[in-house]
N, C-alpha and C positions, 0 to 999 in steps of 0.2 A: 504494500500500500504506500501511496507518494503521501511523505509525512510532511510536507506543505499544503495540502487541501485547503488547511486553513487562511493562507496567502490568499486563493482563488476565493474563496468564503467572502473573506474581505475585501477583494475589490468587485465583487456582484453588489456589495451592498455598495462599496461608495460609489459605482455608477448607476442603481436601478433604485436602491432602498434609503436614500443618505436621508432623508426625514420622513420618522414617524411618530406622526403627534394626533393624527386624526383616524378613526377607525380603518378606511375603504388600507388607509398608506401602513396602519398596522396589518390589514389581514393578509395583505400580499407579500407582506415581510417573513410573515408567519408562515404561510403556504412556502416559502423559497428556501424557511430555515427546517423544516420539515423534512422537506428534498434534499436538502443538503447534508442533514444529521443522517437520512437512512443509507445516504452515501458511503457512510464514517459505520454503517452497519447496527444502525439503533433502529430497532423498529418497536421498541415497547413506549408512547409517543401519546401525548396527551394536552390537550388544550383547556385549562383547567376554569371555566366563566364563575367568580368569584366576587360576590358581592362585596364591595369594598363601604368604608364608611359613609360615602354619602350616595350610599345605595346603586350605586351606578357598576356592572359586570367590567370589571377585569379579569382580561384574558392573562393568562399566564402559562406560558408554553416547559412540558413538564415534561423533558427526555429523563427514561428511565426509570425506577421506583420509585414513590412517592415514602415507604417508609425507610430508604435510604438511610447509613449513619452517616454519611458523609453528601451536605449538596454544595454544590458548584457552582454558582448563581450572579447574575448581572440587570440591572435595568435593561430594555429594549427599546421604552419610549423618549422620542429626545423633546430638547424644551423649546418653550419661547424666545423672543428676542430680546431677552433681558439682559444683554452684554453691560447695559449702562451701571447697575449695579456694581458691576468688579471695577471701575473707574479706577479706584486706587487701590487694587491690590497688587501690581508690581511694584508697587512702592511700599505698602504696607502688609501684603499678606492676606490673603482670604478673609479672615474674623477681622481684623482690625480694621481694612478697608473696608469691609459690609456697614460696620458700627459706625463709621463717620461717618457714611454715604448718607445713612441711615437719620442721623444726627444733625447733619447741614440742611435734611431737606423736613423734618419733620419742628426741627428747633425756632424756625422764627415766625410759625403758628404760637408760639409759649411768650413771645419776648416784645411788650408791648412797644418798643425804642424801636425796633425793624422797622423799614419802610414799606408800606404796602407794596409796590411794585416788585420788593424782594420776596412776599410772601405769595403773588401771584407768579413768578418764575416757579420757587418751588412747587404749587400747586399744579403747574402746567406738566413739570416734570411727573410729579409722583403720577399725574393723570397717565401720562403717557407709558411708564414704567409699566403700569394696570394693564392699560391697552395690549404692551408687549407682551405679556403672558400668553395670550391666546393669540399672537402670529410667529409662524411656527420659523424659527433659527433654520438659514438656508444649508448650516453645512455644519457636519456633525462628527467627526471622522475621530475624535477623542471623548466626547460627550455624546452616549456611553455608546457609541458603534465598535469602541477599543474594548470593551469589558463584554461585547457579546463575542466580540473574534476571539477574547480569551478565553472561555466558556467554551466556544465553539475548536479552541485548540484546545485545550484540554482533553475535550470529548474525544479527540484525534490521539490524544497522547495515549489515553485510557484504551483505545479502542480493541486494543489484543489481548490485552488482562483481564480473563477471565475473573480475577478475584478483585480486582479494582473495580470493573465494570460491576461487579455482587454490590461493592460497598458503596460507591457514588451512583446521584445523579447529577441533574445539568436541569437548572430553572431559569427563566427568562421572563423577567415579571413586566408585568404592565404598570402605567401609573404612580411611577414615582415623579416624575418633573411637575405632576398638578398638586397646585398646594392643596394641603399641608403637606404633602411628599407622602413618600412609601405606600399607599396605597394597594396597591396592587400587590404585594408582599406581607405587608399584614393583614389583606385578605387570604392570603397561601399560609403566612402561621398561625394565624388563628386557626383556619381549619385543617391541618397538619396534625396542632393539637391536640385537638379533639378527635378526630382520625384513629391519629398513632400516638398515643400518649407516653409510649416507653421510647420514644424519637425526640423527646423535647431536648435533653441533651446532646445531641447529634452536633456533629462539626459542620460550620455552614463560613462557607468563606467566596465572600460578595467580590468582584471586578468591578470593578469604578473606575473609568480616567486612568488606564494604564497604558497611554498611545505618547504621551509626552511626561517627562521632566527626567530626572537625575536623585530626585530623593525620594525614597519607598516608603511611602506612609501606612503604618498598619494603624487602624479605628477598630475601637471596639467601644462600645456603650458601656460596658462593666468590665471591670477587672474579673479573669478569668484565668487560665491554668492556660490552654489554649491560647492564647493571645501571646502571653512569653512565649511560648513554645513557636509558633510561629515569626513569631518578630526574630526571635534567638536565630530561629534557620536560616532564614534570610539574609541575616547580618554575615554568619555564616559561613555566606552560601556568597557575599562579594558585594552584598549591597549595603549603601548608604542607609542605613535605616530609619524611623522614627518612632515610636512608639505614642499614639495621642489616646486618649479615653475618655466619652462623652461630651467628644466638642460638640460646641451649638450652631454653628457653620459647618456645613459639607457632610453630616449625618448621611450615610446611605442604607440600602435595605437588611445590611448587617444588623442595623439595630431594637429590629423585630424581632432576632435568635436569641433565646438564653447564650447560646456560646458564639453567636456571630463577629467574624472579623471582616473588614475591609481593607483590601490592599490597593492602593493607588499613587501614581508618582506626583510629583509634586518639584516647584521649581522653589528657589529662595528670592523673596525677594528684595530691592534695593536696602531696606531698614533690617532686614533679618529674617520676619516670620513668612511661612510657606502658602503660595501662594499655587492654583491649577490655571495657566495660562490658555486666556484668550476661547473661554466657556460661555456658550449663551452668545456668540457672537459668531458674525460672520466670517473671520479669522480661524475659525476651530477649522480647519484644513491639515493638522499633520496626525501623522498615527505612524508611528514607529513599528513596521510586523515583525522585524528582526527583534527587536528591545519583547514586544508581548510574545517572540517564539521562546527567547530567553527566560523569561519571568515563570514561564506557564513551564515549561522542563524542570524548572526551579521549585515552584511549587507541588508538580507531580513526584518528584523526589522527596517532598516533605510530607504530602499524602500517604507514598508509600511505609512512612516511619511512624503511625498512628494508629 
């Protein structure tokens, strides 16, 4: 079997699939990633319509067993045009650049000295920021179409291993970029479950944003046995690493798992703190397949250790 499929995976989507934010552009995606996984020799394949919190079905596409001890997991839907957001986070860092952005436009609402015409800027803006959510980011090729090619190399890596293949699967959730996020994934742990109740411990380790940067960021919502254990290999294993826990910016579907981690790279920025370049915007055009073939050999060597 040619052990780059996954190469060819990802450039079908960045020519045919590069956004999906709207059903008809999710179900065609879904159909192609279907075709693609029973390529790779999966045919145990499941589309899971999961009512998420505000009642609305998410699909969430579910290669291989559902009571799996080990899943594989990445967002599939990309976002809106909110690039204006990260403004200043090559200079300050994802979190700290959100909190000013956040700060300049919501602050001279509170500060009766402002001048009106500066409180009407910012209302123009945040109006527009609103609007941006629901028009969907033209190019997506690190946000997260990098963390579905990971998922989808993995599955490549997996695909002769009879006993790796017993222990993972490979999920693809829907509806994480609509606020409040995760959506789509805490509709899949919710009913996981409740399902499989003796699976809530299970290893779940999320792709996010691993097409660009130089630092390895492992997330986790709680400190966990798993999270050292991962971070440790990593470091290891030749990467820059970081270890973050319950940050309030860049939360991904990891933090639905009791034992969920998120691996994603990460640039620094001018002042220090780490920042995902150039997300929500029309710039998100690079994806490194070399750097995610690396990452994902790297991680299936740590899979095999658990």
């Amino acid at each position: 079997m040619d052990t780059n499929q996954f190469k060819a995976y990802a450039k079908s989507i960045f020519s045919n699939y590069e956004t999906r934010m709207w059903k008809k552009e999710k179900a065609v995606f879904l159909d192609h990633s279907q075709s693609a996984f029973k390529q790779l020799g999966y045919d145990e394949m499941t589309i899971l319509e999961q009512r998420n919190l505000f009642g609305v079905k998410s699909r969430n596409l579910l290669v291989g067993s559902a009571d799996a001890d080990i899943l594989i997991t990445a967002h599939y839907d990309t976002p809106g045009h909110t690039g204006l957001m990260m403004l200043f986070s090559p200079i300050l860092g994802s979190a700290l650049g959100s909190m000013l952005f956040l700060v300049l436009i919501l602050l001279p609402d509170h500060i009766s000295a402002i001048p009106n015409w500066v409180s009407l800027v910012t209302f123009v803006i945040s109006l527009y920021i609103t609007i941006t959510f629901f028009i969907k980011n033209k190019h997506n090729h690190n946000d997260n179409t990098s963390g579905v090619i990971g998922v989808y190399a993995m599955a490549e890596l997996i695909a002769n291993d009879q006993e790796l293949r017993r222990r993972c699967a490979f999920v693809l959730f829907d509806h994480e970029e609509i606020l409040p996020g995760l959506l789509g994934s805490r509709a899949f742990a919710k009913w996981r479950k409740m399902t499989y109740p003796d699976k809530e411990d299970g290893v779940v380790i999320n792709l996010d944003c691993i097409g660009v940067g130089n630092i390895l960021t492992v997330m986790t919502k709680k400190n966990h046995p798993g999270w050292h254990q991962i971070a440790d290999f990593m470091a290891q294993s030749g990467y820059d690493t970081r270890k973050v826990k319950g940050s309030l910016f860049g939360t991904s579907d990891h933090a639905v798992f009791k034992n969920g981690v998120s691996l994603l790279f990460q640039k620094r920025s001018l002042l220090g703190p780490l920042y995902i370049p150039n997300v929500h915007t029309r710039r998100d055009k690079v994806c490194n397949l070399d750097e995610i073939g690396r990452l994902t050999e790297t991680v299936c060597n740590y899979v095999k250790t658990i």
